[in-house]
C-alpha positions as CSV (number, residue, x, y, z in Angstrom):
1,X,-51.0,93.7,-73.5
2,X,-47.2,93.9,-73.2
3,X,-47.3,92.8,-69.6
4,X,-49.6,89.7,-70.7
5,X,-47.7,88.5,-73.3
6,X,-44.2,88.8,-71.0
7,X,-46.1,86.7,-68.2
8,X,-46.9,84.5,-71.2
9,X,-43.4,84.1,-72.5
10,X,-42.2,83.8,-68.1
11,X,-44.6,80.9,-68.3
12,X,-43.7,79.3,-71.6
13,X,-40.3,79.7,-70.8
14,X,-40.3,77.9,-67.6
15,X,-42.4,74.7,-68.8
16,X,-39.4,74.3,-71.1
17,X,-36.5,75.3,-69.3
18,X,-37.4,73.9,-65.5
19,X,-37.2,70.4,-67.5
20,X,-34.6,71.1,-69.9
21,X,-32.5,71.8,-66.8
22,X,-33.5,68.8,-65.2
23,X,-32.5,66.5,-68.1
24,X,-29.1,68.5,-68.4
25,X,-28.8,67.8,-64.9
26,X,-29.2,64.0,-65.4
27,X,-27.1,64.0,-68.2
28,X,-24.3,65.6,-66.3
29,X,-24.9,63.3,-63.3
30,X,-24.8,60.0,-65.2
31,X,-21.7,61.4,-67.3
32,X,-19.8,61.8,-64.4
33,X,-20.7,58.4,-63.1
34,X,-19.4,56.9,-66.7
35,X,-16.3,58.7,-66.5
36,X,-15.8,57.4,-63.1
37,X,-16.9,53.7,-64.5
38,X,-14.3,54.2,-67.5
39,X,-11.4,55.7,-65.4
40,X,-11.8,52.4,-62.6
41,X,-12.0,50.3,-65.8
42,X,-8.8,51.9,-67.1
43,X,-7.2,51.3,-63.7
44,X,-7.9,47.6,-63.2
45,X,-7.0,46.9,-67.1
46,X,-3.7,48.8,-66.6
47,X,-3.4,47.6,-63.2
48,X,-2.6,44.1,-65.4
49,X,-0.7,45.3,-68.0
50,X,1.4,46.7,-66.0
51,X,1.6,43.6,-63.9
52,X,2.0,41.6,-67.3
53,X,5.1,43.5,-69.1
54,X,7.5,41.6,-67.0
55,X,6.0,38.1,-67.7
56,X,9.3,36.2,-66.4
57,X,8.9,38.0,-62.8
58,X,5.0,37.4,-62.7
59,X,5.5,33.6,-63.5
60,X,8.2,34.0,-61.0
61,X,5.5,35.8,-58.2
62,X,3.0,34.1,-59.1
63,X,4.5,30.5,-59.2
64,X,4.0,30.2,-55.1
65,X,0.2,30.5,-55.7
66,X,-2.1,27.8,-56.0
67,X,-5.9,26.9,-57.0
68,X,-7.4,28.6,-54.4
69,X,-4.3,30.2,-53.1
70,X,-3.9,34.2,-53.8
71,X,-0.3,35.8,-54.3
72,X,-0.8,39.6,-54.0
73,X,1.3,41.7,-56.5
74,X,2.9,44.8,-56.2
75,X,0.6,48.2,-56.0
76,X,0.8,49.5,-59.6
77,X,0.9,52.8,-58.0
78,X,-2.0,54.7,-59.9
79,X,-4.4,57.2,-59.2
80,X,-7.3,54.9,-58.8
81,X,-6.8,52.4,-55.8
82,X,-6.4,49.2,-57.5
83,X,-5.9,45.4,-55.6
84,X,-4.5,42.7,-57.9
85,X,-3.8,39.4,-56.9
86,X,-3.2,36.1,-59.4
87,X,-3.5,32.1,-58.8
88,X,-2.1,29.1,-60.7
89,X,-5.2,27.2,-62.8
90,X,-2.9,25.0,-64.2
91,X,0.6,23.3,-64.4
92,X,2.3,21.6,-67.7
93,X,5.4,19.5,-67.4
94,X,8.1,20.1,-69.8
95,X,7.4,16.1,-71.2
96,X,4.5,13.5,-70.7
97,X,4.5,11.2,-69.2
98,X,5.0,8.6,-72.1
99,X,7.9,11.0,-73.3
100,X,9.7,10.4,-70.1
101,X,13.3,8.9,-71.3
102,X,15.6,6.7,-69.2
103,X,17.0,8.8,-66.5
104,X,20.8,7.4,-66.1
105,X,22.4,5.0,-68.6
106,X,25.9,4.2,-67.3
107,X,28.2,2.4,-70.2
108,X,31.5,0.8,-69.0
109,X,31.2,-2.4,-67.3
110,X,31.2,-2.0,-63.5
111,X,29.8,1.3,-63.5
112,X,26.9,1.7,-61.7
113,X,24.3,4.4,-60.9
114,X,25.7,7.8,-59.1
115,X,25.3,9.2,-55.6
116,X,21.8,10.9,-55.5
117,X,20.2,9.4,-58.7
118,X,16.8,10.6,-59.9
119,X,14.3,9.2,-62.0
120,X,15.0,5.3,-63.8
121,X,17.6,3.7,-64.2
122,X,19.0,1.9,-67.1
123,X,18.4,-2.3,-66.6
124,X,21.7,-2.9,-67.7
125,X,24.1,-0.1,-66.4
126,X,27.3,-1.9,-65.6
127,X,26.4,-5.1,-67.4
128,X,28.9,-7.4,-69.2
129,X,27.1,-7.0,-72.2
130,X,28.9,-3.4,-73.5
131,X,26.7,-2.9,-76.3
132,X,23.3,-3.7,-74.6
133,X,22.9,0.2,-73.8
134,X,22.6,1.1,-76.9
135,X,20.9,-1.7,-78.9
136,X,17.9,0.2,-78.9
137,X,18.8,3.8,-78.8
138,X,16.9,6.4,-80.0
139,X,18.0,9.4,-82.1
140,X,15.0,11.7,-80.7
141,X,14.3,11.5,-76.7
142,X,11.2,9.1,-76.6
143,X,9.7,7.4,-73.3
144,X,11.4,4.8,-71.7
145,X,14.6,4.6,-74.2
146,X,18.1,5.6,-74.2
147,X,18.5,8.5,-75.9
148,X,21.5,8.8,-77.8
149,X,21.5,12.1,-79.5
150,X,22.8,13.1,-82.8
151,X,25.1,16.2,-83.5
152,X,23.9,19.2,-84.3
153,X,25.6,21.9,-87.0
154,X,28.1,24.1,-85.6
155,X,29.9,27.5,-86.7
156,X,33.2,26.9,-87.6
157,X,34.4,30.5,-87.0
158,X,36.4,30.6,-83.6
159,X,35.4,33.7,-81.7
160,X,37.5,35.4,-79.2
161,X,38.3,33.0,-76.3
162,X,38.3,35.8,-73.9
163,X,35.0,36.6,-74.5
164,X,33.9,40.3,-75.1
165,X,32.6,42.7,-73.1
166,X,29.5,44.9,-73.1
167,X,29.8,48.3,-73.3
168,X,30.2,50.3,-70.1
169,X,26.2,52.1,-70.4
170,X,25.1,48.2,-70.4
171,X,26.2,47.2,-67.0
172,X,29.5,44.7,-66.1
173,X,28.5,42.0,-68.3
174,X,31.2,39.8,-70.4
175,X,29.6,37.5,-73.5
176,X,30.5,34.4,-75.3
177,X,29.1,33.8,-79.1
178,X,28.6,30.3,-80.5
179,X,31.1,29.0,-82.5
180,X,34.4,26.6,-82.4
181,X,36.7,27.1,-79.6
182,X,40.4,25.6,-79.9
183,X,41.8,27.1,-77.1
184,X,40.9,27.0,-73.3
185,X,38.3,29.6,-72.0
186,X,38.3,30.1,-68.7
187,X,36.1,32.4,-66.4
188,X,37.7,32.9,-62.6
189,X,36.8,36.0,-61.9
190,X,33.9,38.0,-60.6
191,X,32.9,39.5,-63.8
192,X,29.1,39.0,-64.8
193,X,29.6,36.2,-68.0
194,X,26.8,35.2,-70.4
195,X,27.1,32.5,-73.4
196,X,24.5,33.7,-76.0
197,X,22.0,30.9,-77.6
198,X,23.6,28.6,-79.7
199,X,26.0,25.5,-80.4
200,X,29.5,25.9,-79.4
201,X,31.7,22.9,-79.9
202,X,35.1,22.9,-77.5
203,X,38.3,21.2,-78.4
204,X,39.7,22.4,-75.2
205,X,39.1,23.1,-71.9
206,X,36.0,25.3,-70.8
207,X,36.8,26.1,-66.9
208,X,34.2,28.2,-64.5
209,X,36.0,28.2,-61.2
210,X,36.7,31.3,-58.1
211,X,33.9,33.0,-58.3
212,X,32.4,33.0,-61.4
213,X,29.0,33.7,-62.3
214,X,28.0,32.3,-65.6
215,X,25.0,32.1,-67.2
216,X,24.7,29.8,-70.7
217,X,22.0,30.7,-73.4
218,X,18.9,32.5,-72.5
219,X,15.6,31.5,-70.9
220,X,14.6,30.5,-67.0
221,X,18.2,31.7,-65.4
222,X,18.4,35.3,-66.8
223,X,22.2,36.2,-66.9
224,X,24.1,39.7,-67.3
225,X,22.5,40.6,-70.9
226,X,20.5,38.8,-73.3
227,X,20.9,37.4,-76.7
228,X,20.0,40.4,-78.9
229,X,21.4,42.9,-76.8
230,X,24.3,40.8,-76.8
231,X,24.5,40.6,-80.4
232,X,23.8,44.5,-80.9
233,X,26.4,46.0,-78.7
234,X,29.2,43.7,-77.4
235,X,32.1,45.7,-78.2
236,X,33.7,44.2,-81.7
237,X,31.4,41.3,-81.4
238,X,32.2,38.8,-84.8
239,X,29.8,40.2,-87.2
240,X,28.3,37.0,-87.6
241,X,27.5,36.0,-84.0
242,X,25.7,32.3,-84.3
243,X,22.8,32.8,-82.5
244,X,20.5,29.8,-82.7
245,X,17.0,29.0,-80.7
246,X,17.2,29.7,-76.9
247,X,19.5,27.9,-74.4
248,X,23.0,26.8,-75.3
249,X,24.2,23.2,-76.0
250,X,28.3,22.7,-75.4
251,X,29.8,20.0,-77.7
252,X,32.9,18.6,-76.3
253,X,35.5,17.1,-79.0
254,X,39.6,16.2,-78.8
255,X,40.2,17.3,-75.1
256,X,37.7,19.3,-74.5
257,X,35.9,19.2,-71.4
258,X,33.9,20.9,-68.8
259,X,36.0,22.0,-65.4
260,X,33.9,23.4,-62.5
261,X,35.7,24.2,-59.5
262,X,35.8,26.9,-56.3
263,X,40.1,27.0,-56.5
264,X,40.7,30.5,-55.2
265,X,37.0,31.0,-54.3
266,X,36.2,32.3,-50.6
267,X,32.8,33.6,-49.1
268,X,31.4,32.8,-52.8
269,X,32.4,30.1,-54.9
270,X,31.3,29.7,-58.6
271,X,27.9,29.6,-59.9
272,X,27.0,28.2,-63.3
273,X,23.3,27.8,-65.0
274,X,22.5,26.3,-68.2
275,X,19.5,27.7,-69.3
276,X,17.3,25.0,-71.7
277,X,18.1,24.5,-74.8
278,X,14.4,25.1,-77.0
279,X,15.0,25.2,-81.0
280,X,12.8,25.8,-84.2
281,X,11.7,22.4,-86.1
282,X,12.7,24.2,-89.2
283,X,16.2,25.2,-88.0
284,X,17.6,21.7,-89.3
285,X,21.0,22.5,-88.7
286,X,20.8,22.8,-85.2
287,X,17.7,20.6,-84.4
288,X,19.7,17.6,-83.0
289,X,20.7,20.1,-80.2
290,X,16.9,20.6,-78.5
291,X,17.0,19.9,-75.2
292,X,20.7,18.7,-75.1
293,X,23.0,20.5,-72.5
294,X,26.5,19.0,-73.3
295,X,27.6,16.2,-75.5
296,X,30.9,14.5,-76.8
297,X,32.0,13.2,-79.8
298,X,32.0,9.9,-79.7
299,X,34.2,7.6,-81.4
300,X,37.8,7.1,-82.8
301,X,39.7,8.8,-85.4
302,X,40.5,7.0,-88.3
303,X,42.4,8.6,-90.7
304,X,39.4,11.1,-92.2
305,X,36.8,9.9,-90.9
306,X,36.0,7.8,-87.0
307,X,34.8,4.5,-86.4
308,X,33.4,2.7,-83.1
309,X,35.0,2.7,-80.0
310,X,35.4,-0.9,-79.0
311,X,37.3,-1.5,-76.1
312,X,36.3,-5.1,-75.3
313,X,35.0,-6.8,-72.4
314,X,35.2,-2.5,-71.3
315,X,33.3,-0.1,-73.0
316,X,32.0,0.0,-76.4
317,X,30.0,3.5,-78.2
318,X,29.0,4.1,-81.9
319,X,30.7,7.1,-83.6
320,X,28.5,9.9,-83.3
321,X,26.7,11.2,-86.4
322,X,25.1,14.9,-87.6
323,X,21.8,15.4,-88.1
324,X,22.2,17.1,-91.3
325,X,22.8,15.6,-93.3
326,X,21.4,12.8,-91.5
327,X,23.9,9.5,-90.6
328,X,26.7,11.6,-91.5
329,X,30.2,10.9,-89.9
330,X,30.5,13.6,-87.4
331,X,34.0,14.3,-88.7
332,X,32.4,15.3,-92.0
333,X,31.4,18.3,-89.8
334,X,34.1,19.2,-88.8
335,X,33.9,17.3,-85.1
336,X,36.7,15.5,-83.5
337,X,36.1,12.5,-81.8
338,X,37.1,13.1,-77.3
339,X,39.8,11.4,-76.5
340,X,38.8,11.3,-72.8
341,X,38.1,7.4,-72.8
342,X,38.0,6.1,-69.6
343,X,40.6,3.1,-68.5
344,X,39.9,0.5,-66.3
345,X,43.7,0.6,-65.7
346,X,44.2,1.9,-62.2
347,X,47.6,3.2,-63.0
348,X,46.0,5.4,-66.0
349,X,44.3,8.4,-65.5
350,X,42.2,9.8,-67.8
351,X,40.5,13.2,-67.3
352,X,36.8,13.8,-66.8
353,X,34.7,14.9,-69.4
354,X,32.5,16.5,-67.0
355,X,34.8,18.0,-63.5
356,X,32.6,19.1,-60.3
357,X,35.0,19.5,-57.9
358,X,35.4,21.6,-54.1
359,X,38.2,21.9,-51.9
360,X,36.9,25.2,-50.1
361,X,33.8,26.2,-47.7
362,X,32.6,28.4,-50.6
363,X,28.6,27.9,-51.8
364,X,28.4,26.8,-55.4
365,X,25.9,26.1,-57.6
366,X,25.5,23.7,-61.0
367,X,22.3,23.8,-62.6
368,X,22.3,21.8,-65.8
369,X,18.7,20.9,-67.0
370,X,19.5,19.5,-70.3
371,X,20.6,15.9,-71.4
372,X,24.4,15.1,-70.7
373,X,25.5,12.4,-73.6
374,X,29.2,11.4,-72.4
375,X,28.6,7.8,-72.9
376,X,32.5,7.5,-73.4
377,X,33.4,10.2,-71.1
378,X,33.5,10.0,-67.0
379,X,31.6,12.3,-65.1
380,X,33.3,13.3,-61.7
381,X,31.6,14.9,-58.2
382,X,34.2,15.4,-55.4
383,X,34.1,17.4,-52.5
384,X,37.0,17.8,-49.9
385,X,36.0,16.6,-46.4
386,X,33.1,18.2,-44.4
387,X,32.9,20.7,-47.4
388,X,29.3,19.8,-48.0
389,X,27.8,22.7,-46.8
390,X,26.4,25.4,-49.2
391,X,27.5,23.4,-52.4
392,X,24.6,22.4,-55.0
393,X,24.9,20.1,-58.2
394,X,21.6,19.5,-60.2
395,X,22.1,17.5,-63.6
396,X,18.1,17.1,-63.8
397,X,17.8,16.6,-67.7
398,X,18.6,12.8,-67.8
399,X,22.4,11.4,-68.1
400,X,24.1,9.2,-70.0
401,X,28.1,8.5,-69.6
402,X,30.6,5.7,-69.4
403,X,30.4,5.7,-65.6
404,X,30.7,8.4,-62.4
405,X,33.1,8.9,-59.9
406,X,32.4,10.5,-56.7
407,X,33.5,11.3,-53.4
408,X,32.6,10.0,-49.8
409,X,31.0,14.0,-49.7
410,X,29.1,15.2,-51.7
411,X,27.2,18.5,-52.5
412,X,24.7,18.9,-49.7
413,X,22.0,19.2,-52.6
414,X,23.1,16.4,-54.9
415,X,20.5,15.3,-57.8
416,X,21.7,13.8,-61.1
417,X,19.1,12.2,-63.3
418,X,15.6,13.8,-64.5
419,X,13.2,15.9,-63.0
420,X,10.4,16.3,-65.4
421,X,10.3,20.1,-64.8
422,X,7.1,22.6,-64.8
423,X,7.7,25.0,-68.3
424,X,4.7,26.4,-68.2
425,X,2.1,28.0,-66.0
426,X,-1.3,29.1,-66.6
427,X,-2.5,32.1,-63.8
428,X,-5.6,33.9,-63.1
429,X,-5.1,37.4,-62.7
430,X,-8.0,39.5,-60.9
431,X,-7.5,43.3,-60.2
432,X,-10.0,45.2,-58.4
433,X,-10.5,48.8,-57.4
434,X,-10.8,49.7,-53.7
435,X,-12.8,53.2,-53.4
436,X,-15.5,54.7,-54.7
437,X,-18.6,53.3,-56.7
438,X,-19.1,51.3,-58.9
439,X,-16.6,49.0,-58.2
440,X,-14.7,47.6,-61.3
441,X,-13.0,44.4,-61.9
442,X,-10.5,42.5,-64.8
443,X,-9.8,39.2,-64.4
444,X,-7.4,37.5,-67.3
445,X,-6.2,34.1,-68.0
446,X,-2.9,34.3,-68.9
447,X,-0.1,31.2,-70.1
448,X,3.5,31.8,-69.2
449,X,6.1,29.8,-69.9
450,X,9.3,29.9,-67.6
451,X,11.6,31.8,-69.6
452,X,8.7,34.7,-70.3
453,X,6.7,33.8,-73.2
454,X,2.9,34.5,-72.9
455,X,0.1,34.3,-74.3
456,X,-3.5,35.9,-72.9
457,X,-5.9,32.6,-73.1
458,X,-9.1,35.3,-71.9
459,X,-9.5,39.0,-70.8
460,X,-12.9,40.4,-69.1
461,X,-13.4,43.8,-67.3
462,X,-16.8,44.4,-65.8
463,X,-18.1,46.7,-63.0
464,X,-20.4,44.9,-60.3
465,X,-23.9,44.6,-61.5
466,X,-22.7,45.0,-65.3
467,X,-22.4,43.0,-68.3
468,X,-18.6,42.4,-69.0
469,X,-16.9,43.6,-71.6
């Protein structure tokens, strides 16, 4: 009986266990196969992250793409074998094409256009009529007008005009703060130099020259540092540093001006980016200074206040005005109206509100995409004799200013005017694993604009034959 019911319990046992085994076997088999799923999932999703925490480099990379042109980017280095490439879906222009504002407005009468003009041209640059120009002006850039911009708020404490530097653990960096500058700064050395985000307003001369390498405000054109870290450990930064939006707009009043030259330069001469100048509606104060590289203070001083200046049959430019309050005289807050008014005199000389000039074989670059708004100051370009070579001026954000002056050379790359420049990018990003099965892929749609902001438009990760999820 013993033996009978053991034989029993043999069989019994095996009808259960033979398929429990089985089913323990499947379950192991298809657990493994969803790790292996999950893990090349994993990988192709962090194959993108990693590819978007540097969104300025991947618009960057990715920007020589096309439609149905792949860029391949960097291995991510992980264990799974992953291949990620990315192509440009679309393109958007910094304006429209009805936003488009008149490229060059020259003031004075007799001036005419400059030496590699971009973009339209004002009907009545040069005219006898000095007051045509800006019959109707626009405060706000708008299509097909002159835009005469009004003047932002701007701090009226006067940080060091040295500049100050970063701390050694930061890297060689030297940065500017926004604020009102009295005395000249000048930058001629090979020192790293960043001007952080703001409004600075110059009664004095600002001069990059040797060697420089400035950077001014943050966004496209990355400098030495950045705002914040510029504003957290610059050694005995002011305590309140002025930092406003992104990019930097310089305000010239009194004497100020802009000087760039390559005087004791050699193999390298300087190179100087403004980076665009992008502000918050709400930030009233500095408002008027969105997408304004440099202005002057137009006018004449007149005891507290300025009036027009009305230089007949010559040159003649409304006093400039704040934004906030509105209409206000600009000497209200606390401008100063440039004295740098051109003279049709040939035996006066009057400086240049804006100063390109090179006497050496150095390369230089000037990369000014913002609006210039001179339209009493001259604008000067000279280069020595067969000096051409290497030397690169872009004023690309539209121009307005009494008149130019310019050399028989000039920069090799000369372009002064308005480019209506790309801003943002929109990129597919596909990364897909290389070995084993199944084979997994993510594809995102991702919006970069050129200074690194993103946004992820879509996000999909699927493995062939699958739903995606």
């Amino acid at each position: 009986m013993a033996m009978v019911m053991c034989m029993i319990f043999v069989i019994l046992g095996m009808m259960v266990i033979t398929p429990l085994l089985g089913y323990a076997a499947s379950v192991l088999r298809t657990s493994r196969i969803q790790t292996e799923k999950t893990d090349r999932a994993e990988a192709v999703r962090g194959a993108l992250r990693i590819a978007m925490a540097d969104p300025k480099a991947l618009y960057d990379t990715c920007s020589a793409s096309g439609l149905h042109s792949e860029v391949t980017l960097a291995n991510p280095g992980l264990d799974v074998g992953v291949h990620t490439v990315c192509t440009t879906v679309n393109s958007s222009a910094e304006l429209d094409d009805t936003e488009l504002r008149t490229a060059i407005i020259t003031t004075q009468v007799g001036s005419a256009a400059p030496v590699g003009a971009i973009g339209s041209t004002f009907a009545g640059n040069g005219g006898a009529d000095i007051q045509a120009w800006y019959a109707g002006a626009t405060a706000e850039s708008a299509g097909g007008t002159v835009w005469l911009p009004q003047l932002p708020s701007h701090a009226l404490n006067h940080p060091a005009n040295s500049g100050y530097m970063m701390p050694a653990w930061a890297g060689t960096c030297r940065v500017y703060f926004p604020g009102t500058y009295s005395a000249a700064v000048t930058v001629n050395d090979t020192v790293p130099t960043y001007f952080t985000s703001g409004v600075y307003y110059f009664e004095s001369t600002v001069t990059f020259s040797g060697a420089a390498n400035v950077v001014i405000g943050e966004g496209a054109a990355e400098g030495c540092t950045d705002d914040q870290d510029a504003a957290y450990n610059a050694i005995n930064a002011p305590s309140n540093h002025n930092i406003s939006g992104l990019g930097a707009t310089f305000v010239f009043g009194g004497a100020g001006r802009l000087i760039i030259n390559d005087t004791g330069a050699t193999g390298q001469g300087p190179r100087v980016s403004f980076n665009a100048r992008l502000v918050d509606p709400t930030d009233v104060g500095a408002a008027p200074s969105k997408g304004v590289s440099i202005a002057s203070v137009n006018g004449v001083l007149s005891g507290g206040s300025s009036t027009e200046l009305n230089l007949p049959n010559q040159l003649r430019v409304p006093r400039s005005t704040l934004g906030n309050p509105a209409g206000a005289d600009a000497v209200s807050g606390d401008y100063l109206p440039s004295t740098l008014v051109p003279s049709l005199d040939p035996m006066v000389t009057v400086n240049p509100i804006v100063d390109i000039s090179y006497t050496t074989g150095a390369a230089s670059t000037v990369f000014i995409p913002g609006y210039i708004a001179v339209p009493q100051g001259r604008i000067n370009i000279s280069v020595a004799p067969a000096m051409s070579a290497g030397k690169d001026v872009q004023l690309v954000g539209g121009v307005l200013a009494a008149l130019f002056t310019q050399t028989p050379d000039q920069p090799a790359n000369t372009q002064i005017g308005l480019i209506n420049r790309i801003v943002q990018k929109t990129f597919k990003l596909v990364g897909t694993t290389t070995e084993g099965n199944p084979q997994v892929s993510s594809v995102a749609i991702v919006q970069i604009n050129d200074y690194g902001e993103f946004a992820v438009n879509s996000w999909v990760t699927a493995s062939a034959g699958s739903a995606p999820s």
